[in-house]
NUDOSE-338330 format. One record per residue: residue number from 1; residue in three letters; x, y, z of N, C-alpha, C in turn. Coordinates in pm, whole numbers. Atoms other than C-alpha are relative to their C-alpha. Example, Ala and Ser with C-alpha at 12.3 -4.5 7.8 and 13.67 -1.06 7.14 Angstrom:
// residues 2
+-----+---------+--------+--------+--------+--------+--------+--------+--------+--------+--------+
! num ! residuo !   n_c1 !   n_c2 !   n_c3 !  ca_c1 !  ca_c2 !  ca_c3 !   c_c1 !   c_c2 !   c_c3 !
+-----+---------+--------+--------+--------+--------+--------+--------+--------+--------+--------+
!   1 !     ALA !     89 !   -119 !      0 !   1230 !   -450 !    780 !     90 !    120 !      0 !
!   2 !     SER !    -82 !   -119 !     -6 !   1367 !   -106 !    714 !    -77 !    109 !     73 !
+-----+---------+--------+--------+--------+--------+--------+--------+--------+--------+--------+
//
This chain:
// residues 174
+-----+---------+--------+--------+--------+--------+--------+--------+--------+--------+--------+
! num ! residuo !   n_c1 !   n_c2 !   n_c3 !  ca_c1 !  ca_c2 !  ca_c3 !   c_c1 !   c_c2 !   c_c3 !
+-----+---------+--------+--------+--------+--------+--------+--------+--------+--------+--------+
!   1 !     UNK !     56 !    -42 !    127 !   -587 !   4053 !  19518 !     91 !    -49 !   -113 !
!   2 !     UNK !    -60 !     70 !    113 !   -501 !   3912 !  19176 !    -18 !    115 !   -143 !
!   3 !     UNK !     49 !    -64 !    122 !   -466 !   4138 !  18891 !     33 !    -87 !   -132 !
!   4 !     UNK !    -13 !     24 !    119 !   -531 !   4041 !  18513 !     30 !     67 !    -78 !
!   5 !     UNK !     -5 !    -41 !    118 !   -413 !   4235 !  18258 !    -81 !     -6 !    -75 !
!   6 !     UNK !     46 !     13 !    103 !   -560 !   4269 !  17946 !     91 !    -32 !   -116 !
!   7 !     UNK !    -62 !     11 !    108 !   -381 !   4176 !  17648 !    106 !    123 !   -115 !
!   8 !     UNK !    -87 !   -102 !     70 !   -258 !   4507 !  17503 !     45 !     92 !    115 !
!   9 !     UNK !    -98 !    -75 !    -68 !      3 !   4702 !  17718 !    -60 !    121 !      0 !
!  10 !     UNK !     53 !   -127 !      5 !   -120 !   5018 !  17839 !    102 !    139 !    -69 !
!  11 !     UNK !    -96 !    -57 !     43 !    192 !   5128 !  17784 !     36 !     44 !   -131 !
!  12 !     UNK !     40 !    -13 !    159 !    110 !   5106 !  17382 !    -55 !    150 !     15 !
!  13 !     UNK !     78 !   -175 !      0 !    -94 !   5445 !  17485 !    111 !    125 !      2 !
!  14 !     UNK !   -112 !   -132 !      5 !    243 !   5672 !  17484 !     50 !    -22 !   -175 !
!  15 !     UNK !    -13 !    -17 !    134 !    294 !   5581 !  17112 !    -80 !     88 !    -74 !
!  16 !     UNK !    133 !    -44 !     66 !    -62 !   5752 !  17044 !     62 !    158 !      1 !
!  17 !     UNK !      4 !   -183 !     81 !    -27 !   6142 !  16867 !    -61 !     14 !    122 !
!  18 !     UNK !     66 !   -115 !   -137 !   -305 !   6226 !  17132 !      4 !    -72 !     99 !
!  19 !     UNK !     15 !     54 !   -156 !   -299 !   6171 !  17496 !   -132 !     17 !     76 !
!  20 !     UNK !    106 !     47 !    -41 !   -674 !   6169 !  17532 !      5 !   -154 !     65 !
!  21 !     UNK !     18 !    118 !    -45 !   -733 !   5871 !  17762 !    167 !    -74 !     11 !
!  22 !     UNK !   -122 !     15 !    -52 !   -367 !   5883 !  17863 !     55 !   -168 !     86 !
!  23 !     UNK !    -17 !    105 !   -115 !   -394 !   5600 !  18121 !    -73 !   -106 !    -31 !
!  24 !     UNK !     81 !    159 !     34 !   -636 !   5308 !  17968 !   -101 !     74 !   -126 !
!  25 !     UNK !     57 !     57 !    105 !   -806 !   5228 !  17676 !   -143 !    100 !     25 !
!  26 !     UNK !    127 !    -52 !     19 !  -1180 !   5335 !  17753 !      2 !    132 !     -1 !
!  27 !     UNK !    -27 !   -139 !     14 !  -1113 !   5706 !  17777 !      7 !     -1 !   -138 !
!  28 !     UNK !    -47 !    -43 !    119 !   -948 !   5741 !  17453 !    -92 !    -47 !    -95 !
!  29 !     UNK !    127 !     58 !    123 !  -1235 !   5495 !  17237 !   -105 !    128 !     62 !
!  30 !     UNK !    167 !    -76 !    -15 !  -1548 !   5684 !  17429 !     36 !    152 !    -49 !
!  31 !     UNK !    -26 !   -158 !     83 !  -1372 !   6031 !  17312 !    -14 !     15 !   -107 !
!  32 !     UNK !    -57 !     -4 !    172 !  -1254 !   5948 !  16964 !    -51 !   -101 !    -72 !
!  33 !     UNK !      4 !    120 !    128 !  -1390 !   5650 !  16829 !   -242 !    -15 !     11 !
!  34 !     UNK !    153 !     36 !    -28 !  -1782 !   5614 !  16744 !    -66 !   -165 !      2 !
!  35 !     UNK !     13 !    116 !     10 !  -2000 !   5304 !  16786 !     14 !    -56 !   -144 !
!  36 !     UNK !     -7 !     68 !    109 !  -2006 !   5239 !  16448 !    130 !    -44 !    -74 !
!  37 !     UNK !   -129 !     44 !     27 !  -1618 !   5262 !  16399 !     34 !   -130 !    103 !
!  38 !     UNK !    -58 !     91 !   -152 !  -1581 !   5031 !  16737 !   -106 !   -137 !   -109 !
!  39 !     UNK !     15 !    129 !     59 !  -1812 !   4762 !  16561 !     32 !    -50 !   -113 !
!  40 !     UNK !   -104 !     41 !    134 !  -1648 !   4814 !  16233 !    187 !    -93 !     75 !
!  41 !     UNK !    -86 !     79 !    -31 !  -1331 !   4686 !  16385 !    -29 !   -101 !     55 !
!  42 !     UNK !     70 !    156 !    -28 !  -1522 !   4387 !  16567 !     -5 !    -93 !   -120 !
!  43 !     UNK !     13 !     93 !    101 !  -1610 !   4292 !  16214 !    171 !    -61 !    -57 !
!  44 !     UNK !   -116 !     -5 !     26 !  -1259 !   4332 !  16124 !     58 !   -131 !     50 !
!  45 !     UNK !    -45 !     81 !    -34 !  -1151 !   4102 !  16361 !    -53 !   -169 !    -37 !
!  46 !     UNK !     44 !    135 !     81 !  -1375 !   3830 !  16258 !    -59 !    -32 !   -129 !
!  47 !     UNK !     48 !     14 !    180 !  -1376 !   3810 !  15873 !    -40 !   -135 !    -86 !
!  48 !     UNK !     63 !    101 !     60 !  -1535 !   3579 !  15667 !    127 !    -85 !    -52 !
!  49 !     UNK !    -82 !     88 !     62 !  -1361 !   3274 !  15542 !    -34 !   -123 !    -84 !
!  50 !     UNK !     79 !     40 !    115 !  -1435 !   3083 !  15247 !    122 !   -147 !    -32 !
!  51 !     UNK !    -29 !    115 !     64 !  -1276 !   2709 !  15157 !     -7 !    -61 !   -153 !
!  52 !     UNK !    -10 !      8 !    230 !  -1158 !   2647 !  14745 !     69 !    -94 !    -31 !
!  53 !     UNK !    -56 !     59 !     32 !  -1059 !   2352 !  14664 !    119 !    -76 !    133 !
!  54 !     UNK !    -63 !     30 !   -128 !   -870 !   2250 !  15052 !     70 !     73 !     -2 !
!  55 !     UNK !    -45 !   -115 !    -29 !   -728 !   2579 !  15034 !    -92 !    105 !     90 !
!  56 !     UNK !    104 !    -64 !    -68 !   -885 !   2828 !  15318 !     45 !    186 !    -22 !
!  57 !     UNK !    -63 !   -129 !     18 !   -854 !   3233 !  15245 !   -112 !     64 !    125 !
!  58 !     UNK !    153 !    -16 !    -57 !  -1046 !   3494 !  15439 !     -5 !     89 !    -98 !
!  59 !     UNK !    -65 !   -167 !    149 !  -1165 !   3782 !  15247 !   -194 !     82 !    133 !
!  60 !     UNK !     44 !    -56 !    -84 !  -1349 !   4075 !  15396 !   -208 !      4 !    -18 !
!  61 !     UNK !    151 !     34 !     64 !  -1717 !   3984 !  15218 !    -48 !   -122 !    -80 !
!  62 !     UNK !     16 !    117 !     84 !  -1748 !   3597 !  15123 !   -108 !     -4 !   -100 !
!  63 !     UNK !    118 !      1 !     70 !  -2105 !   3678 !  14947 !     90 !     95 !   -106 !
!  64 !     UNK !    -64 !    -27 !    114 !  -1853 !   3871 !  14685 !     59 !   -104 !    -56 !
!  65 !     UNK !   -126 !     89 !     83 !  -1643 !   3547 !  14643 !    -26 !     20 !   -157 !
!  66 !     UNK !     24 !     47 !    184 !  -1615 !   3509 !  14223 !    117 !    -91 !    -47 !
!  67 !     UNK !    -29 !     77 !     57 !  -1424 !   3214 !  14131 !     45 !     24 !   -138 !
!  68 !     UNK !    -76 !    -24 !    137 !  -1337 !   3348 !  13815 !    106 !     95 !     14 !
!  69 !     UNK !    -37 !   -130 !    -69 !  -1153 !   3672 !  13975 !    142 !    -58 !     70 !
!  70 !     UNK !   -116 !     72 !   -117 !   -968 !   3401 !  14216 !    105 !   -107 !    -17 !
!  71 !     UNK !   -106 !    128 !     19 !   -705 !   3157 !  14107 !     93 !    -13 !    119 !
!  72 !     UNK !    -47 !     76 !   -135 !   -552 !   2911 !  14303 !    189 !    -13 !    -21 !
!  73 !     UNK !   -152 !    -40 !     30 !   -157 !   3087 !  14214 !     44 !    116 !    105 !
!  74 !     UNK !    -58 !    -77 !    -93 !     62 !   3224 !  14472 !    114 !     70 !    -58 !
!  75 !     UNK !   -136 !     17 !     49 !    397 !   3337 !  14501 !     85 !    -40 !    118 !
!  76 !     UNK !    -78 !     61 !    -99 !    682 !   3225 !  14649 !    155 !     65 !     48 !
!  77 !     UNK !   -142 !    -82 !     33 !   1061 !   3378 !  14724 !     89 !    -75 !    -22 !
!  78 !     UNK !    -84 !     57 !     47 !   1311 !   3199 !  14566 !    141 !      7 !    101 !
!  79 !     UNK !    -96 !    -39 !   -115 !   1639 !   3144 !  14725 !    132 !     92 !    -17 !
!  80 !     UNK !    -49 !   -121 !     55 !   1770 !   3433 !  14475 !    -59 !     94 !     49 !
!  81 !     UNK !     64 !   -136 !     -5 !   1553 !   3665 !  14620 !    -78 !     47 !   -111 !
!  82 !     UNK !     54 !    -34 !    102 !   1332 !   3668 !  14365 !   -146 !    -88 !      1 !
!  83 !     UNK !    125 !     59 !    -32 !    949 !   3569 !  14343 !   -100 !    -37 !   -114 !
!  84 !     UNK !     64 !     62 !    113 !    796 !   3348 !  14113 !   -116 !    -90 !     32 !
!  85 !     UNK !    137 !     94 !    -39 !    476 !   3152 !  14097 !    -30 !   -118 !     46 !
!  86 !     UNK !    -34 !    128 !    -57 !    385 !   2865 !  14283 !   -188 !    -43 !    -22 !
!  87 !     UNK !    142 !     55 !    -92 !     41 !   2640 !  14311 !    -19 !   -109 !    128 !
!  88 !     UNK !    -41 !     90 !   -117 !    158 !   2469 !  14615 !   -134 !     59 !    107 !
!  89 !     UNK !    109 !    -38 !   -143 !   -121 !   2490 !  14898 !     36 !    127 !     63 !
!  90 !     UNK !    -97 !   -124 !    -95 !    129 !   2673 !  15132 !    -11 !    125 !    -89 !
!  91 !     UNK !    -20 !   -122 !     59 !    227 !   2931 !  14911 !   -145 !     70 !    -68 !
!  92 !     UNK !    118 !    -35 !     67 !    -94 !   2993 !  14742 !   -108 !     55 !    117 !
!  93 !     UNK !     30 !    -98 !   -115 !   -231 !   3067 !  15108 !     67 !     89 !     19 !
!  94 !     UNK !   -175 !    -75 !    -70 !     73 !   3215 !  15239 !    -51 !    152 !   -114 !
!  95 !     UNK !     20 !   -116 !    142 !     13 !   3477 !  14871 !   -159 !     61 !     57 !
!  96 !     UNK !    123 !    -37 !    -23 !   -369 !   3499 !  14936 !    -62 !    113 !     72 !
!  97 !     UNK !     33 !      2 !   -143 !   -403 !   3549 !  15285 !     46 !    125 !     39 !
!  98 !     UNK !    -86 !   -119 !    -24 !   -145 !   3872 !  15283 !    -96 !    104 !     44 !
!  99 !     UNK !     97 !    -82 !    -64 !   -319 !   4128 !  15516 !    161 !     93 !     -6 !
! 100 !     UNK !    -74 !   -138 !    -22 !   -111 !   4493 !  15464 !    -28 !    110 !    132 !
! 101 !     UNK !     29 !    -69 !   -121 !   -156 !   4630 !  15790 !      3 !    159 !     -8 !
! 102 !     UNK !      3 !   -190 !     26 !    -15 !   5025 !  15725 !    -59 !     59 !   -157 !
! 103 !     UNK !     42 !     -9 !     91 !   -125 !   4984 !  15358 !   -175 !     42 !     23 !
! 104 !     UNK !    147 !     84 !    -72 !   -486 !   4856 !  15513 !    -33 !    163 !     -2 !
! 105 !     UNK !     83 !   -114 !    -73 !   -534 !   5227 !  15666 !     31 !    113 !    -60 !
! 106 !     UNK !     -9 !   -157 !     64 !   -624 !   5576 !  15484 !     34 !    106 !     76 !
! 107 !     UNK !     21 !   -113 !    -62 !   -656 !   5776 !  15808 !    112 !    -73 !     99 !
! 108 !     UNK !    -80 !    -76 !   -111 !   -367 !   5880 !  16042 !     42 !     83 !     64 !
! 109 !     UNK !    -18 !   -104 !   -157 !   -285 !   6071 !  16328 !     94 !     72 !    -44 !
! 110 !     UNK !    -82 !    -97 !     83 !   -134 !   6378 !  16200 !    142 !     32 !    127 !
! 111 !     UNK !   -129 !    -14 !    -71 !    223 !   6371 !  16338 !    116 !     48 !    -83 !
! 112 !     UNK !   -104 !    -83 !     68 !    477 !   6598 !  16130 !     96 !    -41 !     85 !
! 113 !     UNK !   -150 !    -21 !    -35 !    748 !   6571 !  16346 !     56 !   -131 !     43 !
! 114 !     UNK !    -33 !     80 !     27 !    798 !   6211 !  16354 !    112 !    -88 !   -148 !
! 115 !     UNK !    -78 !     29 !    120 !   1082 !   6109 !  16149 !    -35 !   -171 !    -43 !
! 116 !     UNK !     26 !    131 !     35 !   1046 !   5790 !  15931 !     90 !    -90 !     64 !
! 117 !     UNK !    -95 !    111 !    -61 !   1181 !   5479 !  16089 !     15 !   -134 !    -74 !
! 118 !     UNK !    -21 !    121 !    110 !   1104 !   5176 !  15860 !   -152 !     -6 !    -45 !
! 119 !     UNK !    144 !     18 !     83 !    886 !   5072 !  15557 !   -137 !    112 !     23 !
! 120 !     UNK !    108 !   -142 !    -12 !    735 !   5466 !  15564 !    -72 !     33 !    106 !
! 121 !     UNK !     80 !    -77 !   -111 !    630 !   5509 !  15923 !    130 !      7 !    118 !
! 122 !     UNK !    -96 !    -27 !   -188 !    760 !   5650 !  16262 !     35 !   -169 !     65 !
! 123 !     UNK !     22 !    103 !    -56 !    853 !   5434 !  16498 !   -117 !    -27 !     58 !
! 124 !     UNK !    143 !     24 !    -64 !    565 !   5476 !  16708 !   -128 !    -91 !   -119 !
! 125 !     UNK !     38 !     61 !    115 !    350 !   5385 !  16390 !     14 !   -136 !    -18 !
! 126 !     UNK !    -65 !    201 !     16 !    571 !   5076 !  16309 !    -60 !    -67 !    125 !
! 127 !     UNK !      6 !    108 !    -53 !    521 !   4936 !  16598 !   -130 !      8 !     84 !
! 128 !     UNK !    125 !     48 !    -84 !    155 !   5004 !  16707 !    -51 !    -75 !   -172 !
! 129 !     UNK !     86 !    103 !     62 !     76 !   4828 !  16337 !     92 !   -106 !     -2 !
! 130 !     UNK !     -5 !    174 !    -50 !    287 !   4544 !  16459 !    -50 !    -36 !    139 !
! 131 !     UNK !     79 !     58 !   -107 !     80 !   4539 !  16768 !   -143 !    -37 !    -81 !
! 132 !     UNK !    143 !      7 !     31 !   -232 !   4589 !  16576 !      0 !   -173 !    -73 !
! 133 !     UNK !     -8 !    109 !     70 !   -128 !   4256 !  16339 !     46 !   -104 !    114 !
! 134 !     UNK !     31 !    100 !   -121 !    -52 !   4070 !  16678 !   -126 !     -2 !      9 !
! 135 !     UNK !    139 !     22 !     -7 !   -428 !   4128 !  16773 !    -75 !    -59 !    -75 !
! 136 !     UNK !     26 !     54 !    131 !   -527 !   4071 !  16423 !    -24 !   -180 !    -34 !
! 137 !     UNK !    -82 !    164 !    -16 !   -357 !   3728 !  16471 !   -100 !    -94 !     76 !
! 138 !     UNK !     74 !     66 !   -119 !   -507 !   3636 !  16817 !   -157 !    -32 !    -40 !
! 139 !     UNK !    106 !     25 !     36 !   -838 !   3690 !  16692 !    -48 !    -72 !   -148 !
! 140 !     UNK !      0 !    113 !    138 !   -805 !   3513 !  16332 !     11 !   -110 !     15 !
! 141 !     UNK !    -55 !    146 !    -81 !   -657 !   3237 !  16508 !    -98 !    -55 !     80 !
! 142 !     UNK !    109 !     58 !    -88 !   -984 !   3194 !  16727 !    -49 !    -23 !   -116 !
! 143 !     UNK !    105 !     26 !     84 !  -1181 !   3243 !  16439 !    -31 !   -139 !   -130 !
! 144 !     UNK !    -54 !     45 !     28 !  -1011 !   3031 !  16241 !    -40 !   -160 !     51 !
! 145 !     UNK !     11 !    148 !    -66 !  -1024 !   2714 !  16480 !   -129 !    -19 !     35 !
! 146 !     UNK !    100 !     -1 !     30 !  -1374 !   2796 !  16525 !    -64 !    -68 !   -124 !
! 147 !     UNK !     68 !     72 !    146 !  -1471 !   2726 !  16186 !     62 !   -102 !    -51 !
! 148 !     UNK !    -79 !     70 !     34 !  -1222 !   2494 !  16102 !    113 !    -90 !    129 !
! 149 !     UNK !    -39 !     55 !   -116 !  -1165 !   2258 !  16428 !    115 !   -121 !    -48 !
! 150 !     UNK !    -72 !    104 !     54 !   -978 !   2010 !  16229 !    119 !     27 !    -43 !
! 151 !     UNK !   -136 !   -117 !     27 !   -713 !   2257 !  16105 !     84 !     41 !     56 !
! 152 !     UNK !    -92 !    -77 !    -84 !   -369 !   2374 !  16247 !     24 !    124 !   -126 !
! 153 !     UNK !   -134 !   -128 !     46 !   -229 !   2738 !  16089 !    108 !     49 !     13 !
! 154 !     UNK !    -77 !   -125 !    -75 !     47 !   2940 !  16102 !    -10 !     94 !    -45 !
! 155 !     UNK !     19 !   -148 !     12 !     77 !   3302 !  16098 !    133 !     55 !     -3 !
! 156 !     UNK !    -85 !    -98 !     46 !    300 !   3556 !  15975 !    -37 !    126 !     19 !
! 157 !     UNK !      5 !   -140 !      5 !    390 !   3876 !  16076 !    155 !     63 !    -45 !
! 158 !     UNK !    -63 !    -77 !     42 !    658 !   4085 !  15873 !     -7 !    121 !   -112 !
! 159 !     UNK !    -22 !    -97 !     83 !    798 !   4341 !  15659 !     -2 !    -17 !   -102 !
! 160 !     UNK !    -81 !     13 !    121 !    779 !   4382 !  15295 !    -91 !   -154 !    -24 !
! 161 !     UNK !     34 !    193 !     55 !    588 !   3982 !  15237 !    -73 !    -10 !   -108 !
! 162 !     UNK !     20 !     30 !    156 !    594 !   3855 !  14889 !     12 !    167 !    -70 !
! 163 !     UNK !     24 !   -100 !     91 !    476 !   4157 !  14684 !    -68 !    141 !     35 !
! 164 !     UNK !     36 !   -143 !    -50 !    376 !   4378 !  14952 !     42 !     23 !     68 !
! 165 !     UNK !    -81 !    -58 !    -71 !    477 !   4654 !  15125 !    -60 !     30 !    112 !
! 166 !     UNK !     37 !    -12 !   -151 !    501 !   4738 !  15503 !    -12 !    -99 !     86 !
! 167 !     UNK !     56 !    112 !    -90 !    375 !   4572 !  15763 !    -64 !    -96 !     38 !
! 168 !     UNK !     80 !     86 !     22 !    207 !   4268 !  15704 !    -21 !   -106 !     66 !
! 169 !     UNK !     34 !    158 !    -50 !     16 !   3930 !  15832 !    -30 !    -92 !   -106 !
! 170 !     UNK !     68 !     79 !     72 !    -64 !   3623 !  15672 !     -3 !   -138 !     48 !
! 171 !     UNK !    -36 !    127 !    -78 !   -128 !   3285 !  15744 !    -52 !   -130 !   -123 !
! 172 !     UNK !     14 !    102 !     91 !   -164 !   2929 !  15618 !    -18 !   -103 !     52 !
! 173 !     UNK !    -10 !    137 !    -72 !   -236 !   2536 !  15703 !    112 !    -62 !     12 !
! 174 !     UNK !   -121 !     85 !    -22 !     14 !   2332 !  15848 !    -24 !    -99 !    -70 !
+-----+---------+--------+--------+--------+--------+--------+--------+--------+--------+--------+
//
């Protein structure tokens, strides 16, 4: 016998406040999560992406794009530590593209007795929304080469990037 994994560590499930569905994944969604939240995050994963000028962003409703709303100005970090404007491709994605991962979410798992660990969350926290912005990744990155077969990216995941806070992704053309 050959086992496969799945992609996210089950072991991610001892970070979770509740221990509904303790041992795998389907327990804990068919308890707590409804279909309509489960295909809201499907959409999530594959968001629209819109091309401006050979710059590519995504944004979460391309039939909003407005061109007047959107300029093609990033920023950049200086090598003072300091962040000033750029219209360089890179940076102007790189600025765009910034996905706030713990910012991103209103609702959390009520845990009082978790002390803060970095950029305002537990550890547990921290590091299931740097799992969640791995996933994030994997699936942007399909979507991505999907629509754009001609294209290489890279991707970013840190703390704190450019002008926002927490835990963040972003990505850009090579």
């Amino acid at each position: 016998m050959k086992v496969y994994q799945g992609d996210i560590s089950k072991e991610s499930l001892s970070l979770f406040v509740s221990d509904i569905g303790s041992g795998e994944f389907f327990s804990y969604v068919g308890h707590l999560v409804s279909l309509e939240q489960a295909i809201s995050v499907l959409g999530l994963l594959s968001p629209d992406f819109i091309e401006v000028n050979g710059h590519i962003f995504w944004l979460p409703n391309a039939q909003q794009y407005d061109p007047q709303k959107f300029h093609l100005s990033g920023l950049v970090e200086t090598e003072s530590s300091m962040l000033e404007q750029s219209t360089s491709r890179r940076d102007v994605e790189r600025y765009r593209n910034i996905f706030s991962i713990n910012q991103f979410f209103s609702k959390w798992e009520d845990a009082p007795g978790r002390p803060v660990f970095k950029v305002g969350l537990s550890e547990e926290d921290y590091r299931l929304c740097h799992l969640f912005a791995e996933q994030v990744t994997r699936y942007w990155r399909r979507a991505l080469s999907d629509a754009f077969p001609e294209k290489v990216f890279q991707f970013e995941i840190a703390d704190d990037l450019l002008d926002e806070y927490g835990v963040c992704l972003t990505f850009w053309q090579s």
